[in-house]
GUMI-596694 format. One record per residue (C-alpha): x, y, z; residue in three letters; residue number from 0; chain. Coordinates in Angstrom, 2 decimals, always signed. Layout:
BEGIN
<node <X Y Z> 'ALA' NUM 'A'> ...
This chain:
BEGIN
<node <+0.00 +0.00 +0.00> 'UNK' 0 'A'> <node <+0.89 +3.29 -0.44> 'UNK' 1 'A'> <node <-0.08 +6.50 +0.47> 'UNK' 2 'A'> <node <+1.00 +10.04 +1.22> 'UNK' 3 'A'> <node <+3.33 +11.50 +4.14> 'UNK' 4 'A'> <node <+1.08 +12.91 +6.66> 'UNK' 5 'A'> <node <+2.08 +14.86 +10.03> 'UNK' 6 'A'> <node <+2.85 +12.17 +11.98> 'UNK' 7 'A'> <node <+5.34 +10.56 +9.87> 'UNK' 8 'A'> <node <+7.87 +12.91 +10.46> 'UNK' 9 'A'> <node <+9.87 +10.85 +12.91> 'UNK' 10 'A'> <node <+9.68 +8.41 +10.74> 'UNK' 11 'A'> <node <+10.41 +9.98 +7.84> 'UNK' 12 'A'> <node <+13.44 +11.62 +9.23> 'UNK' 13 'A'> <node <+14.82 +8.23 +10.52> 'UNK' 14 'A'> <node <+14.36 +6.66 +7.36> 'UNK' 15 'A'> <node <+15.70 +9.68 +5.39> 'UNK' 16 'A'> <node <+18.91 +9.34 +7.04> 'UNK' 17 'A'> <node <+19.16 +5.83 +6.39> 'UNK' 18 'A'> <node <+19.04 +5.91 +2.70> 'UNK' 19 'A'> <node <+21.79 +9.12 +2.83> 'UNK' 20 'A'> <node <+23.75 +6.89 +4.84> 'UNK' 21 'A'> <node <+23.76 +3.98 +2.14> 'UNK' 22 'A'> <node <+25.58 +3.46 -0.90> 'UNK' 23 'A'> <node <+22.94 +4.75 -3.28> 'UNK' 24 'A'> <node <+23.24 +8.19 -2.85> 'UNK' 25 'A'> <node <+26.63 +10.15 -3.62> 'UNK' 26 'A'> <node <+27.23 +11.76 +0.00> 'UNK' 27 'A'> <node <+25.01 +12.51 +3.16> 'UNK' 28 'A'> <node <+23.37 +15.97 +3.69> 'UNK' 29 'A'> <node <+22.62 +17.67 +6.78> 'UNK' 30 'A'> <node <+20.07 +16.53 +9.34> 'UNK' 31 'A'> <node <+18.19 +20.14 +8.46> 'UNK' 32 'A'> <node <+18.13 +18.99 +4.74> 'UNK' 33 'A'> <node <+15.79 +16.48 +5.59> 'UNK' 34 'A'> <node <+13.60 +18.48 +8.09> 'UNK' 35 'A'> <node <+13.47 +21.13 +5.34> 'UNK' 36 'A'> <node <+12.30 +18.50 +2.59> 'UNK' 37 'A'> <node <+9.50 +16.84 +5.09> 'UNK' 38 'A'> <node <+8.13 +20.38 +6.13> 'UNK' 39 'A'> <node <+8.47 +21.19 +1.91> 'UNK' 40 'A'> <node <+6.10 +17.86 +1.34> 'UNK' 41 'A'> <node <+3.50 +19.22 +4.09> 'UNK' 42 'A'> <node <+3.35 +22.76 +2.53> 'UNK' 43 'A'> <node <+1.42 +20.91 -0.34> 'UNK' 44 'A'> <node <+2.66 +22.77 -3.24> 'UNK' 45 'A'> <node <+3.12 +21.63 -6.40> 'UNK' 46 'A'> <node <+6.82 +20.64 -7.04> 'UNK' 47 'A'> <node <+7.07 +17.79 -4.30> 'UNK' 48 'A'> <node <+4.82 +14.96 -2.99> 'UNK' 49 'A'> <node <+5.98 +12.57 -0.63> 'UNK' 50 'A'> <node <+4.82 +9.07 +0.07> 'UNK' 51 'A'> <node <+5.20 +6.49 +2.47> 'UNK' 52 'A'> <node <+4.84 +2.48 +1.56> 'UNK' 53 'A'> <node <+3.44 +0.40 +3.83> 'UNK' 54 'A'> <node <+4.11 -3.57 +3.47> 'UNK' 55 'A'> <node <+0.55 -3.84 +5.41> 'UNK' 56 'A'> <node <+0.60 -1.87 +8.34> 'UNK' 57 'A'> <node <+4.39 -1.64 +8.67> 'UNK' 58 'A'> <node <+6.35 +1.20 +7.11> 'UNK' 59 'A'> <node <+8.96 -0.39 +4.33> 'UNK' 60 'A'> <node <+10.27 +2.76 +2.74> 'UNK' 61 'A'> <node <+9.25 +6.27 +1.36> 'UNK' 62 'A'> <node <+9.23 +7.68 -1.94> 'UNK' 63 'A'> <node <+9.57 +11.50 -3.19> 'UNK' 64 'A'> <node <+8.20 +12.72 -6.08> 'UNK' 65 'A'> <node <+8.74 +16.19 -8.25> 'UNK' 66 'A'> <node <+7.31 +17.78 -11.23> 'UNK' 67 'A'> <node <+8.74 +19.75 -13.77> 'UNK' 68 'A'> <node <+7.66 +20.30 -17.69> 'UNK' 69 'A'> <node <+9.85 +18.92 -20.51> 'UNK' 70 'A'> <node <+9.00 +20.53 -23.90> 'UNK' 71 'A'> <node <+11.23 +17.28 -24.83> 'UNK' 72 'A'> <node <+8.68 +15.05 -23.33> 'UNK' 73 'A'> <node <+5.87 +17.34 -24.33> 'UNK' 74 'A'> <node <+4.35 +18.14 -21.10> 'UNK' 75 'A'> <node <+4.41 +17.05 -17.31> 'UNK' 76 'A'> <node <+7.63 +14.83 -16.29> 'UNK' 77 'A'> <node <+7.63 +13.60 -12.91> 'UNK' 78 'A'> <node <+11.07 +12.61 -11.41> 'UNK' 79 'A'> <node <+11.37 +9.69 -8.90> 'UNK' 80 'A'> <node <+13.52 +11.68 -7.02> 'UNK' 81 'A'> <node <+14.17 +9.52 -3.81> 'UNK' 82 'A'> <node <+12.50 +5.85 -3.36> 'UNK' 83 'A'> <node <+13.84 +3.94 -0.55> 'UNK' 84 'A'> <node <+13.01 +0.75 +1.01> 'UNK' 85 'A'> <node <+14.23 -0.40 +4.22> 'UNK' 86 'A'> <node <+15.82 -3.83 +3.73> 'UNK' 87 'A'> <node <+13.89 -6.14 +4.87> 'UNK' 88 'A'> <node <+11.49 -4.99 +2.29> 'UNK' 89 'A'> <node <+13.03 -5.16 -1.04> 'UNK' 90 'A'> <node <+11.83 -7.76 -3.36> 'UNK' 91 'A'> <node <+8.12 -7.67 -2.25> 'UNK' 92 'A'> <node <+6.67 -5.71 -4.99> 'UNK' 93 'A'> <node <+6.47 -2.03 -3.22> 'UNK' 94 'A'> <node <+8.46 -0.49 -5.88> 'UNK' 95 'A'> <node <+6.67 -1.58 -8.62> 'UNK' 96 'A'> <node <+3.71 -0.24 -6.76> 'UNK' 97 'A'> <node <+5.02 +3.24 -6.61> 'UNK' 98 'A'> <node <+5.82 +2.86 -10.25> 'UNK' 99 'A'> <node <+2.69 +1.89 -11.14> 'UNK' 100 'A'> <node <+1.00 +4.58 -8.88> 'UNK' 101 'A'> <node <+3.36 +7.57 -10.97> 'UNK' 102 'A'> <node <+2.05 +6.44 -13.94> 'UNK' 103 'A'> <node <-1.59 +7.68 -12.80> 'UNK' 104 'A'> <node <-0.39 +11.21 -12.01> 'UNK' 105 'A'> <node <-0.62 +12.45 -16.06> 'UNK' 106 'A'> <node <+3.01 +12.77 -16.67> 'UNK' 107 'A'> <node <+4.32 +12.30 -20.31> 'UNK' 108 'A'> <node <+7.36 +11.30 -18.90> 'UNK' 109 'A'> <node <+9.00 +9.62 -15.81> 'UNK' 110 'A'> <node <+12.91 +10.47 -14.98> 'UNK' 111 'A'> <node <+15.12 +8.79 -12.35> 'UNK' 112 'A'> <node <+18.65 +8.78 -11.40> 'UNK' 113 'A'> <node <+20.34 +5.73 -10.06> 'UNK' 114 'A'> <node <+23.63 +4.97 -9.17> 'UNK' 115 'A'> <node <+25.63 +3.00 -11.71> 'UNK' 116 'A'> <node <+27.02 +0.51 -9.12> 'UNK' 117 'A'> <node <+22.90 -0.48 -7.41> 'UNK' 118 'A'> <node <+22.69 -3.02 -10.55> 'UNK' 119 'A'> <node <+19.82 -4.45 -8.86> 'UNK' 120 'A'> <node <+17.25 -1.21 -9.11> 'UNK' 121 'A'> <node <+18.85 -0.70 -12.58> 'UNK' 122 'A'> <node <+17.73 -4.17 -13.37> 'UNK' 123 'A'> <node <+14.20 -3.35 -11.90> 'UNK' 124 'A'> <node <+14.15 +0.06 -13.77> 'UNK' 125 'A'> <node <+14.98 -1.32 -17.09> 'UNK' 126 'A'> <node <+12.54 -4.19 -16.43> 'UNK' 127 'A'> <node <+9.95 -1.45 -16.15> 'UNK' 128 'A'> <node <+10.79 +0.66 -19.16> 'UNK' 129 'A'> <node <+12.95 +2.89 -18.41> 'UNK' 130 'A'> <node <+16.12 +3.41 -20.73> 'UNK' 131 'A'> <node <+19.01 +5.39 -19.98> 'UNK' 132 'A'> <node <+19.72 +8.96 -21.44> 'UNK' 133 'A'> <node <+22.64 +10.11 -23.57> 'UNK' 134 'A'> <node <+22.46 +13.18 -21.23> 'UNK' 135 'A'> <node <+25.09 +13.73 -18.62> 'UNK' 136 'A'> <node <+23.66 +14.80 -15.33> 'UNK' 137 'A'> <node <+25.34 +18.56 -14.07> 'UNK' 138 'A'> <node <+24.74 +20.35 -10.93> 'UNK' 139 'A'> <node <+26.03 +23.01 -9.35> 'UNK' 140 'A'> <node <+24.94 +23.81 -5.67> 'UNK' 141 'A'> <node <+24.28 +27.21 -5.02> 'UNK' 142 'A'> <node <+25.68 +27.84 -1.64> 'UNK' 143 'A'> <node <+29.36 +27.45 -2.75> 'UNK' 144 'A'> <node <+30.93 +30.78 -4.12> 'UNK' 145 'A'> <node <+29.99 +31.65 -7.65> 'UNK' 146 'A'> <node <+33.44 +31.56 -9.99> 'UNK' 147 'A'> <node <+34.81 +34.81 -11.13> 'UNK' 148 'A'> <node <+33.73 +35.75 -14.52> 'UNK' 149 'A'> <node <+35.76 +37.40 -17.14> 'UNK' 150 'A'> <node <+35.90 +38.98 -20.30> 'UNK' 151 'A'> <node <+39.64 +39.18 -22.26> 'UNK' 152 'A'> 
């Protein structure tokens, strides 16, 4: 099952938040207030990010985060799977393809995901689902670090 983050999932949340930027699928950890600021970002409502918790029953198994964007690529909506983790003892039951499955509701003409090259077992899953990888390399530059010096010769 799966459904959204409410209020009193933020311990929850939180804990299992850190525990996925603690593992090997993410490139580095961020600061505990990184993840405080993305659950209180989720229960502001707007439109750019949704959060969701799976449930294997009645026991939490993981959480997902979701954000839209339009792609005149794509030709409309694209929704990027930006975070889905599952707590161990949880993989391999089906709650990812769930999520999947539930994304594909939301009216997006495309779905976008990044995955580390070295987690060959959610590639495998992710190409078993459709997904392809893109010729596109994947930039970023984070904002709070000086901005280089500019100049004109």
């Amino acid at each position: 099952m799966i459904r959204m983050l409410a209020p009193q999932d933020k311990a929850l949340f939180l804990a299992m938040s850190e525990e996925f930027y603690a593992s090997p699928a993410v490139e580095h950890s961020v600061p505990r207030q990184f993840h405080e600021d993305a659950f209180d970002e989720i229960m502001r409502q707007g439109p750019y990010l949704t959060g969701y918790l799976l449930l294997d029953g009645d026991t939490p198994a993981g959480y997902a985060l979701l954000q839209k964007t339009y792609s005149r690529e794509a030709g409309g909506l694209t929704i990027w799977i930006d975070e889905i983790y599952l707590r161990p003892a949880f993989r391999g039951k089906g709650l990812a393809k769930e999520l999947f499955a539930l994304a594909h509701t939301l009216g997006a003409k495309r779905l976008r995901l990044e995955v580390e090259p070295e987690n060959t077992r959610a590639v495998m899953l992710y190409q078993k689902l459709g997904f392809r990888a893109s010729e596109y390399r994947s930039m970023v530059k984070d904002l709070s670090a000086p901005a280089p010096s500019c100049t004109n010769s």
